[in-house]
N, C-alpha and C positions, 0 to 999 in steps of 0.2 A: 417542603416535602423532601424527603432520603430518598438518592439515589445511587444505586453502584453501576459502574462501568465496566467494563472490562474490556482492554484491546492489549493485543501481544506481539505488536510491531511497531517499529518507527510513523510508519505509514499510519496507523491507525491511532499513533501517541496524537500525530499532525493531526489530524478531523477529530480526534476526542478536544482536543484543548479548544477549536472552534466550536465545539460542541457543546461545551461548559458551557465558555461564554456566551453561547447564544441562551441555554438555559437559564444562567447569573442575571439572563436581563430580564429575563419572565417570570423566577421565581427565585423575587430575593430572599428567600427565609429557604433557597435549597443547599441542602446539605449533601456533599458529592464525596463519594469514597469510590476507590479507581485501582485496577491493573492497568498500569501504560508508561508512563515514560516524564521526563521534565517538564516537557509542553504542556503535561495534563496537570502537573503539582501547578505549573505557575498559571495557571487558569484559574487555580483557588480548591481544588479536589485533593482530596488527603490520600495521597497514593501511597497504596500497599505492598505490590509486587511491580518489581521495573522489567521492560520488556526484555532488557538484556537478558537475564534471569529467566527468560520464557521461550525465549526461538528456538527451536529446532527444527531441522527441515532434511525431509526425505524419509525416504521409509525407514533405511537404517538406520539412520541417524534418530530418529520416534523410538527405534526399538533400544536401541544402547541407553535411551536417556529414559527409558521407562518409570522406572523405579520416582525418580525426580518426579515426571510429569503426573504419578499418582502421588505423591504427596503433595505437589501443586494444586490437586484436587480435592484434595481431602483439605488443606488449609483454606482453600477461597469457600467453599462450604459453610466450615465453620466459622469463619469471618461473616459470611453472610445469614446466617444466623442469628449470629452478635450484632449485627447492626441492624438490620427488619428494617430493609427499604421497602419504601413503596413503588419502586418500580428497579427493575434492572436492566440495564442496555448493555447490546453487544456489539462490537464493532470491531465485524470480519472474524479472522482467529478461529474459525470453523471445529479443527479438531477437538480443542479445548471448551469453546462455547457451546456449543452446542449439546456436550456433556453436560456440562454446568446451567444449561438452559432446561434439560429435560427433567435434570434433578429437581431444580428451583419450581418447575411448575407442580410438579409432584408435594412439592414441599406448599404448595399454596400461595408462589408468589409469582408476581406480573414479566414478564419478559417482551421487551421490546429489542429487535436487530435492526441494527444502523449500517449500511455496506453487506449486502449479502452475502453467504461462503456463493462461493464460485461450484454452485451445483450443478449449472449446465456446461462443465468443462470434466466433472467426472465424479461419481459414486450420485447419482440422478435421484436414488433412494432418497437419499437423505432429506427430501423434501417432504414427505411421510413424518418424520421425524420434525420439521419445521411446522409443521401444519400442525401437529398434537401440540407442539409447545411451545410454539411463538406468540403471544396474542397479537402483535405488528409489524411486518418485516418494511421496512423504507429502504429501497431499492435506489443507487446510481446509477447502473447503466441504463439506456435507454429500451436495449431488448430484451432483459428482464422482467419488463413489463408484460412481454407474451410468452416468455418461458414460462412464468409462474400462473399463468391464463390456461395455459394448455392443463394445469393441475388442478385447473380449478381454485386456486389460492388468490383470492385481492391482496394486491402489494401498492403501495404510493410509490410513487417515483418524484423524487425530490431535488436531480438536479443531481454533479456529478461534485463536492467539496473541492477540487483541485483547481476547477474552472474558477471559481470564486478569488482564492488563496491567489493563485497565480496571476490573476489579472491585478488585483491591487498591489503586489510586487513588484509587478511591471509599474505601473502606474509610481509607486514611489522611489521608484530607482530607475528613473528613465534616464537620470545623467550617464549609468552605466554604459556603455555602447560595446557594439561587436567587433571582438578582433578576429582579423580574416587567418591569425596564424597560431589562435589557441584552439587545442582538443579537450574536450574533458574526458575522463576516463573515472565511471560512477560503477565499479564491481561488487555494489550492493553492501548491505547495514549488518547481516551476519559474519561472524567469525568464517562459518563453513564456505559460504561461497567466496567470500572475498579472497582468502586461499586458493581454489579451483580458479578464479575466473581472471585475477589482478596479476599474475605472472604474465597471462598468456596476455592481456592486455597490454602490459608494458613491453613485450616482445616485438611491439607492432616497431619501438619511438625510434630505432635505429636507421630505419627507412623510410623516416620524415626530419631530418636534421633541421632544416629549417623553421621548426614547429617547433611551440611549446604546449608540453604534454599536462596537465595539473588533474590530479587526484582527488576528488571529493572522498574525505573520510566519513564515516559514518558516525552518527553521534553513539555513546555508549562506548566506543572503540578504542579503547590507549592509543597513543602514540611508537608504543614498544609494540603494537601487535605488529604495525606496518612495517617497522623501522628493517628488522631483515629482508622483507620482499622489495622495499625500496633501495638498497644498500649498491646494488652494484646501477640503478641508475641516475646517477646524482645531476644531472638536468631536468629529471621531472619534479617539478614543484606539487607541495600537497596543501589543502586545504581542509579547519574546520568546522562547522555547521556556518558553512557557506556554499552548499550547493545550487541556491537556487544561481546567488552573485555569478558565478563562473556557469550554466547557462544562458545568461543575459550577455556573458560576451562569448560567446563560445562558438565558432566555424561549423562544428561536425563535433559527435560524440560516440563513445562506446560504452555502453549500457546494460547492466544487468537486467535482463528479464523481472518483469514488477512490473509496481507503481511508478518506477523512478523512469520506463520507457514512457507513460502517460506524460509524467511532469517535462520527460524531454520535449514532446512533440507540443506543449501547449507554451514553450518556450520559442519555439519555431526553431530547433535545433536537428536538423538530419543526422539522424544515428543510424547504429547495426546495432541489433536487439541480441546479446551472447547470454549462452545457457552453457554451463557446463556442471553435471556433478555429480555425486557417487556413483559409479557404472550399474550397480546392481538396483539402486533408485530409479535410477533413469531407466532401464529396459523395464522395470514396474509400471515407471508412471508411462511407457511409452504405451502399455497395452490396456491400460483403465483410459486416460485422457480421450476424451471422443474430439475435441475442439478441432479446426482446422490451423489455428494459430497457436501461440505464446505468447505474445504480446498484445496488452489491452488496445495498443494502436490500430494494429491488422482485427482485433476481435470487435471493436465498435462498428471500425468502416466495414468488417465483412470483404474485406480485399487486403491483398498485400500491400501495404502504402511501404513499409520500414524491412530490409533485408534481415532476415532472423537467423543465426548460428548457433547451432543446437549440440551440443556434447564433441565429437568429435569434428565436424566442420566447424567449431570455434577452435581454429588455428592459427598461429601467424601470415601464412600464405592468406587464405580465408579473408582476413582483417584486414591487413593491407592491401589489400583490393578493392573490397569495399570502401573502407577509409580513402580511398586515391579515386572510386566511382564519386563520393560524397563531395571532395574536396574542388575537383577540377572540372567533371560534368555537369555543366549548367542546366542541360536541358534534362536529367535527374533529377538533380537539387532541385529546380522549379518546378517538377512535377510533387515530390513530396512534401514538397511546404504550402503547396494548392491542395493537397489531400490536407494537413494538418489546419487548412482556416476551415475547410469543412466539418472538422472533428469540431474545433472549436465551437461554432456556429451549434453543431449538434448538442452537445453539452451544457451550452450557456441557455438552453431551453428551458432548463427548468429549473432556473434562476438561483438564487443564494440556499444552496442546498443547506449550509449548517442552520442556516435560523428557520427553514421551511422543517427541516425534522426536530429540530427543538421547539418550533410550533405545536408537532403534532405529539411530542412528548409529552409536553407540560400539558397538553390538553389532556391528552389519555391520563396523563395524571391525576388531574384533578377530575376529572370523571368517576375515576376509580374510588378517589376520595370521598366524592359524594353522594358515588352508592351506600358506604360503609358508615354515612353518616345521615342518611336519609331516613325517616322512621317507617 
């Protein structure tokens, strides 16, 4: 069977390429064409647009890159077209998929969503919108399961992909161990934020001398994008697509808002969860967002477990405080890594998420098939 994918992040390149392969092992004769990243090409998917080429975040930042983002539209269209999959999955990538999901149903073709957009965090509509032209949504988190109740919508809940991914990295890199005296500092996989958020990050290292500070670079990322924001601190070490490696040994972390505060906390790494970015995004997104958190950590438990620094409290003062609560307060630390076996615990519920949604893929799949081939 043909399938097209579509994810427009790092985060979503990660769960499509385990998404592949869970499909590769159920449907050998599937053919996979892709928006996403390296992870999805070496899974075996013939990828079309790379994520790098796709991010944009914020409002203005959406509005300046407009022009792109309708001809990103107008091209994934037409590719899909040319290729008449039999089914098309989405994963995440909200502003863009969903566009391209409404057209595709229109057009007479199947749409499946893997990682839901984040519609109980704001624009609530949009499930209207999922409901006409989804025919499956497979839901991670755990309370999505009664968001989408309350609409009236049946969703699967298939378990959270991270829980999975990161236990078996654990599991084969256990020689790795924790240094009580490395930071990591992960200011996220786009150009925009990592700008915004990786100065004020490395403002903290002068008042931790005794600390080494190491940079998880993002993949997509040259090495010349960093090379000036790293230039005047030549003791912090950077790394690349080795992020998980420097969680497995990592004291404490500072963490861009995402996915990458999830991967933190299933790492058992106590962080401060920083947001900082365009001013005029920000007082946007400050009066749409209904959530009580930013961080999927605080959003699962439904409690503050991870200190969060949002636009202007992500400061140097801010940071190193936090960083100095993380580092030396035990009875802290112990509290937040006893919230994070509970996340865990939470998550690991509903078992190997990529192969339970490429279960219910191939299956709608072939369902689909043998309507269209039944007499």
């Amino acid at each position: 069977m043909k399938y097209y994918i579509i994810a427009g992040e790092a985060s979503g390149d990660l769960h499509g390429s385990n998404l592949i392969r869970e499909i590769k092992a159920r449907d050998a004769a599937a053919e996979i064409r892709c928006w996403g990243g390296d992870l999805m090409e070496a899974a075996g998917a013939t990828l079309v647009k790379h994520y790098r080429d796709l991010a944009f975040m914020g409002f203005v930042e959406v509005v300046a890159n407009l022009r792109t983002i309708l001809r990103n539209l107008d091209f994934c269209k037409q590719d899909i077209r040319k290729f008449q999959p039999d089914l098309l999955i989405y994963i995440d990538y909200p502003g863009f998929n969903l566009r391209v999901a409404d057209w595709a149903k229109r057009e007479g073709f199947h749409n499946v969503y893997y990682i839901s957009p984040q519609v109980w965090a704001w624009k609530e509509n949009r499930v209207k919108t999922i409901k006409a032209s989804v025919d499956r949504m497979l839901v991670i988190l755990p309370f999505e399961l009664d968001f989408y109740r309350k609409w009236n919508y049946p969703v699967s809940y298939v378990g959270h992909p991270l829980a999975e991914v990161i236990e078996k990295y654990k599991q084969d890199n256990a020689s790795l161990q924790r240094n009580p005296k490395l930071i990591a500092l992960l200011p996220g996989s786009r150009k925009q934020e990592i700008l915004k958020k990786l100065p004020v990050m490395l403002s903290v290292t002068p008042s931790f001398p005794d600390y080494e500070f190491v940079v998880a670079k993002a993949p997509g990322v040259s090495d010349d994008f960093y090379a000036p924001l790293l230039a005047k601190f030549p003791n912090v070490r950077t790394t690349s697509n080795a992020t998980y490696a420097v969680l497995m040994q990592a004291e404490a972390a500072l963490v861009t808002s995402g996915t990458a505060t999830l991967e933190t906390a299933l790492f058992g790494v106590p962080e401060v969860v920083c947001y900082k970015g365009n001013k005029i995004s920000y007082l946007i997104a400050k009066r749409l967002i209904k959530v009580k958190y930013i961080s999927l950590v605080n959003l699962i438990m439904d409690q503050l477990v991870v200190k969060e620094l949002i636009q202007d409290d992500m400061n140097t003062q801010n940071l190193v405080q936090e960083l100095k609560n993380l580092l030396h307060n035990q009875e802290y630390r112990n509290r937040i890594i006893g919230d994070y076996n509970q996340l865990r615990q939470l998550l690991q519920k509903g078992g190997n998420a990529s192969a339970k949604a490429a279960e219910e893929i191939v299956d709608y799949a072939t369902s689909l098939i043998s309507k269209t081939t039944t007499p």
